[in-house]
N, C-alpha and C positions, 0 to 999 in steps of 0.2 A: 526594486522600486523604479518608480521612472522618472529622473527629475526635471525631465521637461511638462510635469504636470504639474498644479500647483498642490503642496502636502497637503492645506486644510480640508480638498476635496477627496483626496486619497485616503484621509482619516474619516469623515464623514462615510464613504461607501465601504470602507471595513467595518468601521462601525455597526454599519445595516446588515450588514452579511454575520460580522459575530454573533448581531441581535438573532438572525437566521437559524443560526448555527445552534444556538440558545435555545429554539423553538425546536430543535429536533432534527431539521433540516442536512443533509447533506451538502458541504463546500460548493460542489459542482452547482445545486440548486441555490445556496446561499449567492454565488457571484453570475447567475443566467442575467440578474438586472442591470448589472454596472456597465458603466456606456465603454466601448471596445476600445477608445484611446485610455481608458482608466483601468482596464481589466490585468494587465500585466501588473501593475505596479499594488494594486489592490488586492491581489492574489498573491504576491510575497509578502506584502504589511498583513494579511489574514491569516497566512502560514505563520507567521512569526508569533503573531498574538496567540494563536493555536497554542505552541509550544509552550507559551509561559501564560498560558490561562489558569492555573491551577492557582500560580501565586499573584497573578495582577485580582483576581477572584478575592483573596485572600487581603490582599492590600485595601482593596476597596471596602472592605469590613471593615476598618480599621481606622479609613481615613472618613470617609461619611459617618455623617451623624444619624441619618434616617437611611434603611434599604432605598437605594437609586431606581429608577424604574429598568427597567430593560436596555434602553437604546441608552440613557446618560450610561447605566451601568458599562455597556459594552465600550461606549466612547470612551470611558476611561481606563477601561482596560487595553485596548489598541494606544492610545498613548504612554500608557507605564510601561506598558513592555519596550517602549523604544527607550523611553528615558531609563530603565532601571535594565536593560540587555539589550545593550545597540550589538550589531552587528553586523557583518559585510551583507552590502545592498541594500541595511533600512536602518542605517546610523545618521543621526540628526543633533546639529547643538539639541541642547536640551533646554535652552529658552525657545527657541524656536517651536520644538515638539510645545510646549504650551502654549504660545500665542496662537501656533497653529491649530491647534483641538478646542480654544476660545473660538476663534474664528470660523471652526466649522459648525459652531453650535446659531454661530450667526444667521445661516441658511436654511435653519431644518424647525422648522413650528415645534416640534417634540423636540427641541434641543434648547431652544430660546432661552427659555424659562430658568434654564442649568447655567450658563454661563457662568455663573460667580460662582455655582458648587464646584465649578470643574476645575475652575481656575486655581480656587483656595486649595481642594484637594491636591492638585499638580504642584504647584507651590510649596503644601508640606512634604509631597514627598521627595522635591528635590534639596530640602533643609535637612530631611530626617533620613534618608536613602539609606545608610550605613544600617542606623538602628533598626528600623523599619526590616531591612531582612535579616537581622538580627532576631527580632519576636516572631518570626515567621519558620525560624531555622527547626522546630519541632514538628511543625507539619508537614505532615507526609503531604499530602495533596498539594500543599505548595511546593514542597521542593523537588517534589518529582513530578510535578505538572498529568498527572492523571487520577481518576476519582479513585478515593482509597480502595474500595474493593479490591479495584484492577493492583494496585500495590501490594495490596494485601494478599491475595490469589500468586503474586510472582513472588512474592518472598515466601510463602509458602511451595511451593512447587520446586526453587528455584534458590535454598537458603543462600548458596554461594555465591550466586552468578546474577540475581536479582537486580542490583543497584546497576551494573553495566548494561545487562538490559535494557532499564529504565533509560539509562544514558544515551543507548544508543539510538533507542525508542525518540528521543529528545532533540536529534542530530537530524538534518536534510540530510536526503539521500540522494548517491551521486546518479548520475545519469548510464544506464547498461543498455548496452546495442548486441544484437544476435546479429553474428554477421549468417547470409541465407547460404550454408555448406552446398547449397546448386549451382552458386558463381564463385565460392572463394572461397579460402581460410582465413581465418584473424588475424595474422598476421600480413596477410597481403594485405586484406580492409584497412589495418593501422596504416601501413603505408601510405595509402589515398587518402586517410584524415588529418595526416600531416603533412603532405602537400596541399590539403585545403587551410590548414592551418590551427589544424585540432589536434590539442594533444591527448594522450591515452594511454594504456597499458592492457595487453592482453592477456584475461584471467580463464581462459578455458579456449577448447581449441574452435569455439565459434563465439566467443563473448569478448566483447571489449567493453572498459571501464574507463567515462571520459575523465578528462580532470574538471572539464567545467560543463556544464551544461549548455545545449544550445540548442536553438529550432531545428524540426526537424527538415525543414527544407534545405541547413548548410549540410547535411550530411549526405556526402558522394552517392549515387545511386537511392537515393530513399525512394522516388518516384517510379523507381527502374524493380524497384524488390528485392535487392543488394543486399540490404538489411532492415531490422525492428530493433523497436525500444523494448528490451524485457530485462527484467530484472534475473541474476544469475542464479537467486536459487529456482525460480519457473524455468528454467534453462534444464534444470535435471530428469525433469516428468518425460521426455521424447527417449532420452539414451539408456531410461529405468524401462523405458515400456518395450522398446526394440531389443534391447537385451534379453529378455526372453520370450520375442516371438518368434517362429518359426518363417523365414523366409525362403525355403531349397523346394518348395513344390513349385511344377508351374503356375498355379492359380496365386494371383496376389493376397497378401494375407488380408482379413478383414479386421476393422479396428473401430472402436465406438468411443470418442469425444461424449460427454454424458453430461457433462454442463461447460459445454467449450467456450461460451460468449465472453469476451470479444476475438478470440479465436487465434492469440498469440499460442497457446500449445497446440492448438490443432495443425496450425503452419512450421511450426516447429518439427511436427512430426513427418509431414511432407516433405519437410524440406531435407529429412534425414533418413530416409528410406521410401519406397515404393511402396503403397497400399491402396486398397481405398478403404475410404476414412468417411465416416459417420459422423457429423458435431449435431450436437443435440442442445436446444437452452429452453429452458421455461420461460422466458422475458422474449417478446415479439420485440421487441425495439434491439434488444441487445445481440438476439440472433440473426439481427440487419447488418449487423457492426461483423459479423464472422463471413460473411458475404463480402464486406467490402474490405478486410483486411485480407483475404486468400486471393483476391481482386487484385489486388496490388502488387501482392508477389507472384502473381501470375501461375495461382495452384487453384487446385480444385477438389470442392469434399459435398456430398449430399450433405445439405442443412436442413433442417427440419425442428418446429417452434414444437417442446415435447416433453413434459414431467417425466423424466429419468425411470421414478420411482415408479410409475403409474403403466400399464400395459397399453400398448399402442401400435399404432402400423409401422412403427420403427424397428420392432420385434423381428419382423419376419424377414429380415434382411443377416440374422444373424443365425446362428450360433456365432460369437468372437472372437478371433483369434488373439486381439488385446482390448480393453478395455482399459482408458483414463477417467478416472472420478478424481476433479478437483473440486470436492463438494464444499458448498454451500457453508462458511463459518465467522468467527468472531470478526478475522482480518488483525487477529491481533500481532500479528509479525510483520504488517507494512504500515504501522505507524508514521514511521520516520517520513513517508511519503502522502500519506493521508493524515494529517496529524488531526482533523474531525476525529476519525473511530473510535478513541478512548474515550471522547465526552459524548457521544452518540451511544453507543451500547449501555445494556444495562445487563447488570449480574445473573438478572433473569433470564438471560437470550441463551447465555451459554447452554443452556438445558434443553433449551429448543432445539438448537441448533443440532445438539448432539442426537435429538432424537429424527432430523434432518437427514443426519449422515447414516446413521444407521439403517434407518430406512430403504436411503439409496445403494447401500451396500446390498443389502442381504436381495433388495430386488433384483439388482445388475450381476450376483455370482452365479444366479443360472442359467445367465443368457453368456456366460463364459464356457468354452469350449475346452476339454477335458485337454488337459496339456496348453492350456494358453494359460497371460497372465494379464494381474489384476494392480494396477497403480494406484493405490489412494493419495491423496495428497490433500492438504491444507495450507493456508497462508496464514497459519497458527500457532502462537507459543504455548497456548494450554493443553495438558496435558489431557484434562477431557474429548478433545478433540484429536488427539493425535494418539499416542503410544495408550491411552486408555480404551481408544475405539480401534485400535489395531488388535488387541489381547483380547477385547471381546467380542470382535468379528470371529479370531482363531477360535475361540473355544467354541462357538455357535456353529463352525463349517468345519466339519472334521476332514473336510475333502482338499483344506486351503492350508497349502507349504509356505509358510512366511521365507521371504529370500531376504538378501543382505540389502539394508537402505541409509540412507542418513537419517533417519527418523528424524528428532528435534532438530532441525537446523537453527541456531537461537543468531539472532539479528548480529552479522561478525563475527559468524560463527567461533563462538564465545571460548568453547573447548578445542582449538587449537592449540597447541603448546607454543610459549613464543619464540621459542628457536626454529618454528616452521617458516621457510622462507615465501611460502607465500599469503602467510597472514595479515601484515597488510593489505595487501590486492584482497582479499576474500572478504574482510572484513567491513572492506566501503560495499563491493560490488554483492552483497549476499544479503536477503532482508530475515525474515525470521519466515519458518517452513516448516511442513511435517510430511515425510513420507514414508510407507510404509506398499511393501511388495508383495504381491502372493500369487504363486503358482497353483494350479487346478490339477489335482492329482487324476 
């Protein structure tokens, strides 16, 4: 939060953005309104309320007498979450969180009206706090802050490891930088972050995991293409797909990015061997974004705005010698960081989606080159999207050698054993993944 802002307006434009968020909307679109001195501080009090929307949801059932409209609903759910789970960067007395959420109702025509509902509401529940999540403690949807399905789906999948999931799902995620292996190692880059006065720990021979998060303008070299922000398990998709390509002919291999935007794996791959590289997106605005991130680190790939699935002038630049498919899915492994996705999705996507991926599969193995290989990957905990579309990819391509992957990567990567010394470090810096390899006989 910022507190050189004043809270009641900070609560007022979360409010409007939960309302957003309510409506369907995506965070990003939810906060495009809120004025730039307010955006920082409203964009942690929105994340926060994200994460305990499930139960402030739940609370408001309880404490109203009549269903609230939308915006009183949201307003008071953005202040229970403070009052009932403070926490570093949005902790507030808790008289304060209520006069302050009065006071914002002061300024907004749709909020006027509520004043005394919000107040009395606030008021019980900082009398009844205890019991209050007491009568809540049976709900799934409250106490693990996402819509049952999605609970229901992980405890099915996942009988064991479910609740830490959910946990982890629940948890900010830390900040991961790829240092660019064309100027350094990780270990040099820590060096420079703590001469600038950042601390960190290096979890792979190009990733470092900070301890606190920061703009990316403090970070040594950002402008220079030194390094990017990616999370460690996107970090895997470059050293899976070079791993079994061929590099010993003269001609550079060729390699197809197949929905690269915004073009951190495509850079990745550049920056970790010699190709040329293909990034391909269906989204004209988001294949602008692959241009200006390869721009920065000062690489170079044909981009081209291009349905994967669909036959195009993309084609004839191949046969591939690798192909990465990070296709199109739930998003349900970067929660922690998007905490939108759980209340955006519905039970019904997953199906589409799957029929997305498949799609893109069986299109893109023929334009793979007999002895090349084939990366799928997801930023997915479901198994329909992952190790189910892996097994029935196999069985449909008698021609495709599944090789060794991390397949489920579950958010902290959850089946390390904890005598593994680098379970910590893995566990902040890795979000939840799916990959799956395959060789072309």
């Amino acid at each position: 939060m910022t507190p050189s802002q004043p809270l009641h307006q900070q609560l007022l434009w979360t409010a409007k953005a939960l309302a957003e968020v309510a409506r369907g909307h995506a965070t990003h679109t939810a906060l495009a309104g809120v004025p730039a001195a307010l955006r920082p501080g409203v964009q942690a009090l929105l994340f926060h309320a994200l994460r305990h929307w499930g139960w402030t949801q739940a609370a408001v059932s309880q404490l109203a007498r009549q269903k609230p409209k939308p915006l009183v609903s949201a307003t008071l759910c953005v202040a229970l979450a403070l009052l009932a789970f403070p926490a570093e960067g949005v902790a507030y007395d808790a008289h304060t969180v209520v006069n302050q959420a009065v006071k914002a109702c002061q300024g907004e025509v749709k909020l006027k009206h509520a004043q005394g509902m919000i107040n009395a509401c606030l008021r019980q529940a900082l009398r009844d706090l205890p019991a209050l999540k007491a009568s809540l403690h049976s709900d799934l949807q409250a106490t693990w802050n996402a819509p049952l399905w999605w609970v229901q789906k992980l405890q099915k999948q996942y009988p064991k490891q479910w609740q830490e999931i959910l946990r982890m799902q629940g948890a900010a995620a830390p900040m991961v930088l790829r240092v660019n292996a064309r100027h350094m190692a990780a270990n040099a880059y820590l060096e420079l972050l703590q001469a600038a006065g950042i601390e960190g720990e290096v979890v792979s021979s190009c990733g470092v995991v900070l301890q606190q998060s920061v703009p990316v303008e403090r970070l040594p070299g950002f402008d220079q293409g030194w390094v990017s922000v990616q999370d460690g398990s996107a970090q895997w998709a470059a050293q899976l797909l070079w791993d079994g390509v061929s590099t010993g002919s003269s001609d550079l291999p060729r390699i197809l990015d197949a929905c690269a935007a915004p073009g951190g794996k495509t850079a990745h791959l550049l920056e970790t061997g010699d190709a040329r590289v293909w990034a391909l997106d269906i989204d004209p605005v988001r294949c602008e974004r692959i241009g200006q991130t390869l721009a920065r680190l000062g690489l170079a790939a044909e981009c081209a705005v291009a349905d994967a699935a669909q036959p195009g002038p993309w084609m004839a630049h191949g046969p591939w010698d690798g192909i990465l498919l990070d296709a199109p899915c739930s998003a349900s492994g970067i929660v922690r960081r998007h905490p939108d996705i759980a209340w955006l999705r519905r039970e019904s996507d997953i199906a589409t989606l799957q029929q997305t991926q498949m799609a893109l599969l069986d299109a893109l193995w023929p334009q793979l080159k007999s002895g090349g290989r084939l990366v799928y990957a997801t930023c997915s905990v479901f198994v329909e999207e992952g190790e189910q579309q892996a097994q029935a990819f196999a069985l449909r391509h008698a021609d495709a050698l599944r090789q060794p992957a991390p397949g489920h990567w579950l958010p902290g990567r959850l089946d390390l054993p904890d005598s593994d010394p680098m379970r910590h470090n893995v566990r902040m810096a890795h979000d939840g993944f799916f990959y799956a390899v395959f060789d072309k006989r």
